[in-house]
N, C-alpha and C positions, 0 to 999 in steps of 0.2 A: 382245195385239196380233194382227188379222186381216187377211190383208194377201194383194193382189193382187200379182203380177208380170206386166206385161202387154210384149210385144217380138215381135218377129218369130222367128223358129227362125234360132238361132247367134247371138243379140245376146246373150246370157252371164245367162238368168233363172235356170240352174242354177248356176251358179258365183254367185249375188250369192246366190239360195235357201239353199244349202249354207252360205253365211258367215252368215246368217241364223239358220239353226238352230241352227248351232254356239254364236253369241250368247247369244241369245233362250233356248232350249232347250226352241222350240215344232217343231211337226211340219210338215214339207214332204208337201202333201195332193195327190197325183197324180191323175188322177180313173183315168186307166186303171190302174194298182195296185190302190184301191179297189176296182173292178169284175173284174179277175182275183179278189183277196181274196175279195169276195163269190160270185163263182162257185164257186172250192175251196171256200168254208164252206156251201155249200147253200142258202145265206140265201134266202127266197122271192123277194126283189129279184135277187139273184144267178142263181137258176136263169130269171128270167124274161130275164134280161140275157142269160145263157146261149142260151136258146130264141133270140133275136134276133140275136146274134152267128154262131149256128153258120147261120142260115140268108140271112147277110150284111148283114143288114140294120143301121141306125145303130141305137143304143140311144138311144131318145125322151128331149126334156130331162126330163121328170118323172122316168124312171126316176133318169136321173144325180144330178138334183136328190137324189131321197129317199138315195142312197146317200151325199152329202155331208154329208147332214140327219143320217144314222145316225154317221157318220164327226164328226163335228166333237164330236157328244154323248161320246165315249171318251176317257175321264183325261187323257191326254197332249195332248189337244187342250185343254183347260183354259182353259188362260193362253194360247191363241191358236192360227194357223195361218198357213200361207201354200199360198193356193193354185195350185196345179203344172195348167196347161191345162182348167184349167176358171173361169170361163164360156171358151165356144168363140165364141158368139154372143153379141148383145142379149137374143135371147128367153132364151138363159140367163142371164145377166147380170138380167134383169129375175124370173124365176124363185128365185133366187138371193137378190136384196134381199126377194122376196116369204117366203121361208123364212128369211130372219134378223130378219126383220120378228117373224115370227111367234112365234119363240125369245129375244125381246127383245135380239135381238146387233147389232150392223152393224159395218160394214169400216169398220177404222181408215186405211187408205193403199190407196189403188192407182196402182204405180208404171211408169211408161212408157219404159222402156228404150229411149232414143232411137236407131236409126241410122243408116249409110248402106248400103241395101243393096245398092248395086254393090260396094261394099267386102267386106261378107259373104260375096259370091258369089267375089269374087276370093281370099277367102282358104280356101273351101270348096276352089276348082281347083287353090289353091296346095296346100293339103292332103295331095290328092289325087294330087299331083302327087310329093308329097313321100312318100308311102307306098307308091307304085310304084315311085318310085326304090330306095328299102330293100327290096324285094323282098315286102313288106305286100301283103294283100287293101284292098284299098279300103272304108272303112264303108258301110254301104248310104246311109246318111244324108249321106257326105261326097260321094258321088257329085252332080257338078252340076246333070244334070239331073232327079234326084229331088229337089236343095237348091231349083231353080226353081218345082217343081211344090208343094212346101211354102210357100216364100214366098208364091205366089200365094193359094192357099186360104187361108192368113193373111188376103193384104190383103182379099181377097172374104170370109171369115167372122168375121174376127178382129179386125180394124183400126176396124170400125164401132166397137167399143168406146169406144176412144181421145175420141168423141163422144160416147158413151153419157155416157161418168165423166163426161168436161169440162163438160157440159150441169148436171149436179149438183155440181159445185165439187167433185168428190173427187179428181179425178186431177192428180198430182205426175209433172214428167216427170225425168228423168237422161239426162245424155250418156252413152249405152252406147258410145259410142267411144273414151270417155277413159281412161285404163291402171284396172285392174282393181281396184285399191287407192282408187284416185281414185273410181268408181263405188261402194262399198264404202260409202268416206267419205258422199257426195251421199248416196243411202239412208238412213244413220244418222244422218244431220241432219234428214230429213223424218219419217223413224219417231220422231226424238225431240220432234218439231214444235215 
């Protein structure tokens, strides 16, 4: 099973990812883990990622690409994946089918965690709100105007997706609003097609 999770940042691809693995007891494919991994290990990919990173720069989709390409080949990835923030874009998305193309693989689901995201933000400030009150640091991430600043580069780099899949009849969507078990459910009736 190789399988997309596609949603905005806080619509829960991590908590439905996590239920997934635990299932399946395939691997949840981070692209940025990958690319730390490959840095610690030297890998040529890795120090070239490195070279690019330390000097701020985006790590180009081919590089990303080849380290998925290297990542998906290793035992545990086997019997399948799911992939964690990567594609980012179309041109990755399209990079992406061009290297499973190639490994005679392709993506069994990509799934579109529906939501509302005034809702998301409201519950990012409610958070937020709730973690000050306990005397808590705020997470970087829960903070709302870094949660806006994320959504947005979502809709602008991320969201084009949503078209990409649809255009090719692969994308399955789910009410990511609906209680957590409920979402769970919707996923494993699509995964089991």
């Amino acid at each position: 099973m190789r399988l997309i999770l596609l949603g905005p940042p806080g619509a829960g691809k991590g908590t439905q990812a996590a239920r997934l693995v635990e299932r399946h007891g395939i691997p949840q494919l981070s692209t940025g883990d990958m690319l730390r991994a490959a840095v610690a290990a030297r890998t040529p990919i890795g120090l070239q990622a490195k070279e690019l990173m330390d000097q701020g720069s985006l790590v180009p989709d081919d590089l990303v690409v080849s380290i998925v390409a290297s990542r998906i080949e290793e035992p545990d990835a086997r019997n399948g994946f799911i992939l964690d923030g990567f594609p980012r874009t179309v041109g990755q998305a399209e990079a992406l089918d061009r290297m499973l193309e190639d490994k005679g693989m392709q993506l069994d689901a990509i799934i579109e965690l529906k939501v509302d995201e005034g809702i998301l933000v409201d519950r990012i400030v409610k958070r937020a709100r709730d973690a000050e009150a306990r005397g808590e640091a705020v997470r970087r991430d829960d903070n709302p105007d870094v949660f806006r600043t994320r959504l947005d580069a979502y809709r602008q780099q991320t969201a084009p997706l949503t078209d990409y899949y649809g255009r090719k009849g692969t994308l399955r969507s789910v009410d990511g609003m609906a209680p957590i078990d409920d979402v769970t459910a919707a996923i494993r009736a699509i995964v089991a097609g």
